[in-house]
LUMZADO-874025 format. One record per residue (C-alpha): residue number from 1; residue in three letters; x, y, z. Coordinates in steps of 0.1 Angstrom, whole numbers, plus 5000, padded with zeros to 4 digits. Layout:
PT|NUM|ALA|X|Y|Z
...
//
This chain:
PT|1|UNK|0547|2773|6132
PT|2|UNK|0569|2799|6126
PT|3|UNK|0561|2809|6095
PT|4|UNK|0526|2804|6099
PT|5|UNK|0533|2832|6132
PT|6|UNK|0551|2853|6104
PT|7|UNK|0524|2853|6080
PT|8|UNK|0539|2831|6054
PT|9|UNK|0514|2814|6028
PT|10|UNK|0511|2775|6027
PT|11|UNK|0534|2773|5989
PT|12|UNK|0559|2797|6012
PT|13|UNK|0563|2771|6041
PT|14|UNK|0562|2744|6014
PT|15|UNK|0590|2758|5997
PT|16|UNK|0611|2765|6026
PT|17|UNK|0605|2731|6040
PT|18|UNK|0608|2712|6010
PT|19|UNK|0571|2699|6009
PT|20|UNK|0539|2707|5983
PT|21|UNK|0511|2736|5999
PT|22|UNK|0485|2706|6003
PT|23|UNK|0506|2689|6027
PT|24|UNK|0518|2718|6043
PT|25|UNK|0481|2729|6047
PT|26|UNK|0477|2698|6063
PT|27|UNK|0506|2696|6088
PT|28|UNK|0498|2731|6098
PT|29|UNK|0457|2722|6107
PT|30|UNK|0477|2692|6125
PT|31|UNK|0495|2712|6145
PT|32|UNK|0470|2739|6147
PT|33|UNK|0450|2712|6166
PT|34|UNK|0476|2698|6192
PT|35|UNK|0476|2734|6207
PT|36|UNK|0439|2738|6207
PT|37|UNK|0437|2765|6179
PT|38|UNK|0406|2768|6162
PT|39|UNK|0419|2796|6134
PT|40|UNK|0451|2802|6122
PT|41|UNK|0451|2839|6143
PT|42|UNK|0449|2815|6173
PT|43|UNK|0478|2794|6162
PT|44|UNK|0498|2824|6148
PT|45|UNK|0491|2841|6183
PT|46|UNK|0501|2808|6201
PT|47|UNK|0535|2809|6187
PT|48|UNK|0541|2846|6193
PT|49|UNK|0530|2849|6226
PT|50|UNK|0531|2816|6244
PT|51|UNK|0519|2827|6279
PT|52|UNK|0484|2837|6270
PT|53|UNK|0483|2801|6250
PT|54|UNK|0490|2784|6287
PT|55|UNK|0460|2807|6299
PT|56|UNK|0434|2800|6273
PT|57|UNK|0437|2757|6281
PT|58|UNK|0425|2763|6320
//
């Protein structure tokens, strides 16, 4: 989630993690999900600033 909080593209994260866009795309939805994010801003906002991510679940 890192790179998704830097702004990196799916074929970005793919290539640093050694995987294709699709199933980055997929791992980062995934993700996305288990911290309640519902667009990507969410999840990139979750990472950067993890207090207001403990806020938004109560």
């Amino acid at each position: 989630m890192e790179h998704v909080a830097l702004g990196h593209t799916n074929a970005q994260i793919g290539e640093a993690l050694g995987s294709s866009p699709h199933t980055t795309r997929n791992r980062v939805a995934q993700v996305a999900a288990r911290i309640s994010a519902f667009h990507l801003l969410e999840a990139r906002l979750a990472v950067l600033h993890p207090s207001t991510n403990d806020q938004r679940r109560e």
